[in-house]
C-alpha positions as CSV (number, residue, x, y, z in Angstrom):
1,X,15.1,28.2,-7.8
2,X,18.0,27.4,-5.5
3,X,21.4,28.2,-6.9
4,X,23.4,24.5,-7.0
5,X,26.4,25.0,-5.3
6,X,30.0,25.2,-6.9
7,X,33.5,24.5,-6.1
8,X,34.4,27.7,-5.8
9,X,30.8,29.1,-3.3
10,X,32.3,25.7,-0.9
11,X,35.7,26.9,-0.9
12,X,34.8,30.2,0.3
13,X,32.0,29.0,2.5
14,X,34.8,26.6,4.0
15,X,37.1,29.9,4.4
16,X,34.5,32.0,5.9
17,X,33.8,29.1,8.6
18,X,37.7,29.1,9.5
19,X,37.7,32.8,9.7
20,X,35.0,33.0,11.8
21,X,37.3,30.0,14.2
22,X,34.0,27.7,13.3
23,X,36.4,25.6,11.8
24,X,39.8,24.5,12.4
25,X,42.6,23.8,9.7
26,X,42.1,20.4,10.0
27,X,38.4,20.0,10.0
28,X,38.5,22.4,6.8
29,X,40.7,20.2,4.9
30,X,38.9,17.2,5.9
31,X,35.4,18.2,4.6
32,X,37.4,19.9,1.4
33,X,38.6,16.6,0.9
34,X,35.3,14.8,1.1
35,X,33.0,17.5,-0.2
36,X,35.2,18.8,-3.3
37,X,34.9,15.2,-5.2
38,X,31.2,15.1,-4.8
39,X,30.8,18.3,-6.9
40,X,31.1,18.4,-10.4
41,X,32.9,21.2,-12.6
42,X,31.2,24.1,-13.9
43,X,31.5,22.8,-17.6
44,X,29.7,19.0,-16.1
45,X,27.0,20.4,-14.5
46,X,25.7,22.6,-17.4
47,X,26.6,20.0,-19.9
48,X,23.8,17.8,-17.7
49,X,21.2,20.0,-16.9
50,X,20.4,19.7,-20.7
51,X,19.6,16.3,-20.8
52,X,18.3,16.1,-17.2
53,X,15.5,18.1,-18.3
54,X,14.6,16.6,-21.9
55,X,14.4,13.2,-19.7
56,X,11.1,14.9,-17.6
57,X,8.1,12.5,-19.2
58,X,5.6,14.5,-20.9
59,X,1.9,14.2,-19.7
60,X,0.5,14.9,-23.1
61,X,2.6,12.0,-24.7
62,X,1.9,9.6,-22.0
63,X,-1.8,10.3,-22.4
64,X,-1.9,9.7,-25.7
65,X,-0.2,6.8,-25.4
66,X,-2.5,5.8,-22.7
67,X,-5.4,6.8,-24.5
68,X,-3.8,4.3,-27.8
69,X,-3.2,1.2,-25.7
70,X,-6.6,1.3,-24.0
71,X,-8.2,1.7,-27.6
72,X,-6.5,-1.1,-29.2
73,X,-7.2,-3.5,-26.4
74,X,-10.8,-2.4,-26.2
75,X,-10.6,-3.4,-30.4
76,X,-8.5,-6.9,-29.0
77,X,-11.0,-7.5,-26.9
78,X,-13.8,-7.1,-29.0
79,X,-12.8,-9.1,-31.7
80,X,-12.0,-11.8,-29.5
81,X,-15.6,-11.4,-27.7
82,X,-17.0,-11.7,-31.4
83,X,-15.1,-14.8,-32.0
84,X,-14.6,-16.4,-28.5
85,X,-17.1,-19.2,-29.3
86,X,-15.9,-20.4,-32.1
87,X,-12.0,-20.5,-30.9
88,X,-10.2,-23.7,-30.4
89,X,-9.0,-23.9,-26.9
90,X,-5.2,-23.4,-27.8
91,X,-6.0,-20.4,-29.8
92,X,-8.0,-19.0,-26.7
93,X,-4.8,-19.6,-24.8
94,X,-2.6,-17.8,-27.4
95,X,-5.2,-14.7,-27.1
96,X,-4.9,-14.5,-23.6
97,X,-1.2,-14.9,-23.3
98,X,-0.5,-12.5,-26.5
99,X,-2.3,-9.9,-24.6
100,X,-0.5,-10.1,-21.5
101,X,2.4,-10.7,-23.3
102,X,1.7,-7.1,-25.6
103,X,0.4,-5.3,-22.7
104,X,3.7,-6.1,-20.1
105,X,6.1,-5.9,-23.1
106,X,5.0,-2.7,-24.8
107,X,4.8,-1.7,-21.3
108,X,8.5,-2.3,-20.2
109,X,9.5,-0.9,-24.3
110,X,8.2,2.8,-24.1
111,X,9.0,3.1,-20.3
112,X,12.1,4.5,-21.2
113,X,10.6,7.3,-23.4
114,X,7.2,7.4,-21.3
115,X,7.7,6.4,-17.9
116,X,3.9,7.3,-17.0
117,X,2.9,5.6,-20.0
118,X,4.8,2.2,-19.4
119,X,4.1,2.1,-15.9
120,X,0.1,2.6,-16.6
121,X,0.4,-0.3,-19.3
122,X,2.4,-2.9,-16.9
123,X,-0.4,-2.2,-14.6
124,X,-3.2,-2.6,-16.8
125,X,-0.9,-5.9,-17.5
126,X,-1.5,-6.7,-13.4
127,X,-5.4,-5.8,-13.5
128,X,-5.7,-8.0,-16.8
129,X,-3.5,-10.9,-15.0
130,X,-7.1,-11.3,-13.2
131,X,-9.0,-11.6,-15.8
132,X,-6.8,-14.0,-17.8
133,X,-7.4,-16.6,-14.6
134,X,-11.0,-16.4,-14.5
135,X,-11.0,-16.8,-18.6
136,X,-8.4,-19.8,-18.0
137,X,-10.8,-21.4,-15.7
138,X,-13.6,-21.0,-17.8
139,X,-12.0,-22.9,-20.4
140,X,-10.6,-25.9,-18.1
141,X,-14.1,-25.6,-16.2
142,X,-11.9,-25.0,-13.1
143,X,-13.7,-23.7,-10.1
144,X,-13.1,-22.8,-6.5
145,X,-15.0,-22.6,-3.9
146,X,-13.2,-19.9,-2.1
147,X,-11.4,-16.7,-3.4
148,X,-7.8,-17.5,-1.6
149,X,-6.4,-20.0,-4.4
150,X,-6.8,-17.1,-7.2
151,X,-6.1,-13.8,-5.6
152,X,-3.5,-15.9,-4.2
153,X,-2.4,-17.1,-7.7
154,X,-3.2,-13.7,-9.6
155,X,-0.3,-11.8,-6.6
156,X,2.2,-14.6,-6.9
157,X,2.1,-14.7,-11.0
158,X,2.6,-10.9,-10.8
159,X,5.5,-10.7,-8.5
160,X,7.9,-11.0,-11.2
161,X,6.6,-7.5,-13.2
162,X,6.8,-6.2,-9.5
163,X,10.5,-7.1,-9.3
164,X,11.3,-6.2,-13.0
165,X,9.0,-2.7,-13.2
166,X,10.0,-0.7,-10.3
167,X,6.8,0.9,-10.4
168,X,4.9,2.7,-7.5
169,X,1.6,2.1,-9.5
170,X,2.1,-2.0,-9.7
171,X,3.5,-1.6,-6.5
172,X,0.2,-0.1,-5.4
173,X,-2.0,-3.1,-6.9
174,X,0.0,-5.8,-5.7
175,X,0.1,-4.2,-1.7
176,X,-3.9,-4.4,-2.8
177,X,-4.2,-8.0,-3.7
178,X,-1.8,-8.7,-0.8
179,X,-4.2,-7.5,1.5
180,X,-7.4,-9.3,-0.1
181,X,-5.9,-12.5,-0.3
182,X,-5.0,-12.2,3.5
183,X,-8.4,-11.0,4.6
184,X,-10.0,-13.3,2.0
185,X,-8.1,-16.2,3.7
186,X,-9.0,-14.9,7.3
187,X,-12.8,-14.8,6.2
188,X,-11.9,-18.9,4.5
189,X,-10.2,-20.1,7.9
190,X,-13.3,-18.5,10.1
191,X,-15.7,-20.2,8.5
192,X,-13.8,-23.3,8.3
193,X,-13.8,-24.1,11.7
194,X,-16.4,-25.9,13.6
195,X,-20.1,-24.6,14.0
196,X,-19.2,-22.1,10.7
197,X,-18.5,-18.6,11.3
198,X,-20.8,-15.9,9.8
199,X,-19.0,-12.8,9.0
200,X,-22.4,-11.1,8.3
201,X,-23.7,-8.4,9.7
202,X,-26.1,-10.0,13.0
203,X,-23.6,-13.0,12.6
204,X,-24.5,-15.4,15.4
205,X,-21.2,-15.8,16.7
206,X,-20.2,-12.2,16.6
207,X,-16.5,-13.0,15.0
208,X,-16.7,-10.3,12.3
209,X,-15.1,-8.4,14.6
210,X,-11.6,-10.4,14.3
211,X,-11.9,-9.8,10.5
212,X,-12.2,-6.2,11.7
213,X,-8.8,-6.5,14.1
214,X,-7.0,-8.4,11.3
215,X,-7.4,-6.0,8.7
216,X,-5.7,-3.2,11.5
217,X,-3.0,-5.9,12.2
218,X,-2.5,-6.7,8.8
219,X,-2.2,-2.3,8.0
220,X,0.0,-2.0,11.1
221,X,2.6,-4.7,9.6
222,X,2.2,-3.1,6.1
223,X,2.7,-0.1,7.2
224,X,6.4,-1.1,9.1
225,X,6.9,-2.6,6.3
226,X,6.8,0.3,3.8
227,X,8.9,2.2,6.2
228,X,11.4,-0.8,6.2
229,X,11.2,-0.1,3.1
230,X,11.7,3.8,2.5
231,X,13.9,6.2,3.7
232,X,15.1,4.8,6.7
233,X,17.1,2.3,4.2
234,X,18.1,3.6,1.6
235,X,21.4,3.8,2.6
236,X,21.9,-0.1,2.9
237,X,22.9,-2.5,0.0
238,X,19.9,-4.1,-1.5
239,X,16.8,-2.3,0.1
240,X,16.9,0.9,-1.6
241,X,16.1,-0.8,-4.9
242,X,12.8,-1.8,-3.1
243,X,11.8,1.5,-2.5
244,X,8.9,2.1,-4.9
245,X,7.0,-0.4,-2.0
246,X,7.2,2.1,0.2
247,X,4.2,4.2,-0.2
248,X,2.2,1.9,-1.8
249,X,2.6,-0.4,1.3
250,X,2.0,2.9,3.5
251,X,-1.1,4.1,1.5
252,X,-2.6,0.5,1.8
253,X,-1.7,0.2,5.3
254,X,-3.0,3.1,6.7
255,X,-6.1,2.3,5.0
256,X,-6.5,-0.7,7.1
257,X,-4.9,0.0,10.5
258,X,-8.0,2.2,11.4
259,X,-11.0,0.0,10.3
260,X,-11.2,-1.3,13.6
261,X,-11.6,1.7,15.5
262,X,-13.9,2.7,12.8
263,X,-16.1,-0.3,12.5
264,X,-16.1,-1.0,16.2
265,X,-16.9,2.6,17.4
266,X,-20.7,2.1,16.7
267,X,-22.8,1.1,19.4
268,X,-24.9,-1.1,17.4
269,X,-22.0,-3.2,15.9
270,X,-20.0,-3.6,19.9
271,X,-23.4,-4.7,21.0
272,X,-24.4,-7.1,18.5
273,X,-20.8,-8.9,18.0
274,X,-17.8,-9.8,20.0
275,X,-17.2,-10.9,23.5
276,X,-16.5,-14.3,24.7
277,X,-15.1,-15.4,21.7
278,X,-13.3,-18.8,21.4
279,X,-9.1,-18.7,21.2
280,X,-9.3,-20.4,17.7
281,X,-11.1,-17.7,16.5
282,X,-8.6,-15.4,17.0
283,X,-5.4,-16.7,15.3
284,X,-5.5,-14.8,12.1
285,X,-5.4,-11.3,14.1
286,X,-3.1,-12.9,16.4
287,X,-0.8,-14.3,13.8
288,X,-0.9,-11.0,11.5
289,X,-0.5,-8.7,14.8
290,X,2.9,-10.9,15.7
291,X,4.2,-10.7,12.4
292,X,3.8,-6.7,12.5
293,X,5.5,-6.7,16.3
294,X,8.6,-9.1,15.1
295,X,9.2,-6.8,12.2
296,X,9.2,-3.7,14.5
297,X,11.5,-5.4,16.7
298,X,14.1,-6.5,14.0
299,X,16.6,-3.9,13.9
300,X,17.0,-1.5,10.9
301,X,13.3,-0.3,10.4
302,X,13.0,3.6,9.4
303,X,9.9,5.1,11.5
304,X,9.0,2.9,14.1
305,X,6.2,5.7,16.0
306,X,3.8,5.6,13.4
307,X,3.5,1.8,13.0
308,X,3.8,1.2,16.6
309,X,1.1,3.2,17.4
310,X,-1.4,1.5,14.9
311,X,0.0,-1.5,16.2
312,X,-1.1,-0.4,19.9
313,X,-4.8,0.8,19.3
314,X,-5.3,-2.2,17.5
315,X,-4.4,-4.6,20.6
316,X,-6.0,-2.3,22.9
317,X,-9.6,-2.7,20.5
318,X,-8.5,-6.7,20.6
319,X,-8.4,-6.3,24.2
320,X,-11.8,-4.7,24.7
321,X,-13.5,-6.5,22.5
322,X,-12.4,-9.5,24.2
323,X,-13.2,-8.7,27.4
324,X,-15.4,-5.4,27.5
325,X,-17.5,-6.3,24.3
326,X,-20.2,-4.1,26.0
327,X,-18.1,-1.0,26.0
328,X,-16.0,-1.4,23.4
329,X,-17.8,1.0,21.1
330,X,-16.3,4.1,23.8
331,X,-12.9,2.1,23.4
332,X,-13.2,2.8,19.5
333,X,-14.3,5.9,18.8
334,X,-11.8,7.2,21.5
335,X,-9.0,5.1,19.9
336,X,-10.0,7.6,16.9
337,X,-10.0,10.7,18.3
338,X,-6.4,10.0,19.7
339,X,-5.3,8.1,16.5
340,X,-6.3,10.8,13.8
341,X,-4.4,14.1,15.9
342,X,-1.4,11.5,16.5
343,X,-0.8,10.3,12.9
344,X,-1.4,14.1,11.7
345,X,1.5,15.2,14.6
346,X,4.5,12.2,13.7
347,X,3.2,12.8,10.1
348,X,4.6,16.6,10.6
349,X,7.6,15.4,12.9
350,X,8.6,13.3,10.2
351,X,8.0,15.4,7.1
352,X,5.9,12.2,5.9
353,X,2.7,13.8,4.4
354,X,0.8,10.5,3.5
355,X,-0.4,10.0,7.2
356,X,-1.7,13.7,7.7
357,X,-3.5,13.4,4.2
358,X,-5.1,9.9,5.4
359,X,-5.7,11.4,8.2
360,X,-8.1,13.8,7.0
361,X,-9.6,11.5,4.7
362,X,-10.9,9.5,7.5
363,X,-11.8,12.0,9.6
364,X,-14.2,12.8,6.8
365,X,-15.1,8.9,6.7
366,X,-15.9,8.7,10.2
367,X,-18.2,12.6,9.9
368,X,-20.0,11.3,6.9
369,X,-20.4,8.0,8.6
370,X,-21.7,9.4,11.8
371,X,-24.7,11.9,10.3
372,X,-25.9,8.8,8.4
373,X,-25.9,6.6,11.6
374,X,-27.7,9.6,13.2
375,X,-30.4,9.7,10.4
376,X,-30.8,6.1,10.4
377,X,-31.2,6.4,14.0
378,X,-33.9,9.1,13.4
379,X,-35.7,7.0,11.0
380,X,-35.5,3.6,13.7
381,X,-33.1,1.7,11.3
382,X,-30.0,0.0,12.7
383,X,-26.3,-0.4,10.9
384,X,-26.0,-3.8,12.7
């Protein structure tokens, strides 16, 4: 364990440097000045190093606690279930909203004594937020025809517990239901516009493939955005407090930045789909991609390398599927092979471990992926 350093270890340090004519006079009383008040006395810092480490959450207690909530809701729940039918509608309401309201509050009331305990809660509160729409439109016979209105609805509701809870694990959920309601409403406008788009697999207009190119536009910009973010930030007025988003919005965005590559580096997906596609089609990866370019541009961003690049191999894979839809399966899978050594070498020039990680997660992806294609292949099936 590193020795914290004292008033006394920098004024010798500072003495040693003038001594050794590393220092001037002046330079040595101008970083005594500024250094001296930043340290506190001997008799400070062991009065808080007590406390400091009786604050470190316990992983017993915050299991337990865990372990308590989850059973009492699982008894909530079934006693409910039991008695849903014969509920009036009002007291169906009052269930739902007590429970949010138990799960969020008791959340946010042992967060200061559990920290891993309250944040698992307030996110059990997000997940549940789900479940109280789809119970609320049961009971008003509310239905849509498309996803986008309620994963829209379910990430708007929660934004306030993301504000209020600082916490990396709601963070997480809501960068989650960000990115479904975007691709869900990518998949809405696509089939939405005229002759109906099928985002199947042997689709007969081949458009899939901009779903593909808008979920690596869509990682690119959340990716830039969780570096906004993070560390590069922190020292501005405002934006640090937003800095449990930033690997959340990282870990989600890497996620998504290489599906194209992925998806589009098989042969029998780059020959079924894409090419000659009409403009319309393209406006959700266009729209997402400039979104992710104007906030790389806007000054102030942390790491711009790593975003960038995602944000490169994705309109190069736009490119070629656009205009070399017959070779665009090379384009991808060499697109990976550059991508996965790149992230892993800014992941080490940046100390940033999440990229190298992710890295070799989907290097595993695309080894696992590429034996099955082979024994399909082997056995005459197709992955188209």
């Amino acid at each position: 364990m590193t020795t914290p350093l004292d008033r006394q270890s920098l004024l010798r340090a500072l003495e040693e440097l003038r001594s050794e004519e590393l220092l001037d006079d002046e330079s040595q009383a101008a970083v005594r000045e500024k250094l001296l008040p930043l340290l506190a006395k001997p008799s400070e810092s062991h009065a808080s190093a007590k406390p400091e480490a009786t604050t470190r959450p316990n992983i017993l207690v915050a299991f337990l606690t865990t372990m308590g909530a989850i059973l009492i809701g699982a008894g909530l729940i079934s006693f409910a279930a039991v008695n849903w039918d014969g509920m009036h509608r009002f007291t169906r309401l009052a269930w739902i909203g007590g429970g949010l309201l138990l799960l969020q509050g008791g959340g946010r009331a042992v967060a200061g004594r559990a920290p891993l305990a309250g944040n698992a809660l307030c996110a059990a509160g997000v997940l549940a937020t789900g479940a109280a729409i789809g119970l609320i439109s049961e009971i008003y016979q509310i239905q849509a025809e498309t996803p986008v209105a309620m994963l829209f609805i379910w990430w708007a509701v929660n934004l306030p517990v993301l504000v209020l809870v600082r916490s990396s694990l709601v963070a997480l959920i809501m960068s989650g239901l960000f990115a479904a309601w975007w691709l869900a409403w990518t998949g809405d406008y696509l089939q939405g516009l005229p002759g109906g788009a099928d985002l199947g697999p042997g689709g007969s207009s081949g458009d899939e493939s901009v779903g593909f190119l808008t979920a690596g536009f869509l990682g690119a910009l959340l990716v830039a955005l969780g570096y906004r973010f993070g560390r590069g930030n922190q020292s501005q007025a405002g934006v640090g407090s937003c800095a449990h988003l930033a690997a959340p919005l990282r870990l989600v965005g890497f996620l998504l930045a290489l599906v194209p590559a992925f998806a589009l580096g098989f042969e029998d997906w780059a020959g079924h789909h894409g090419g000659d596609l009409a403009l319309a089609l393209w406006l959700p990866a266009a729209l997402t991609a400039g979104l992710a370019f104007i906030l790389l541009a806007l000054p102030g961003a942390g790491v711009r390398p790593l975003p960038a690049l995602l944000l490169f191999i994705n309109a190069v894979l736009l490119l070629g599927q656009q205009y070399l839809p017959a070779d665009v399966h090379y384009l991808g899978n060499a697109l990976m092979l550059v991508a996965l050594p790149a992230l892993v070498a800014l992941g080490v020039r940046y100390r940033d471990t999440l990229p190298i990680n992710l890295s070799v997660g989907w290097f595993l992806i695309v080894v696992i992926a590429r034996f099955f294609e082979h024994l399909s292949n082997n056995l005459g099936g197709s992955l188209a």
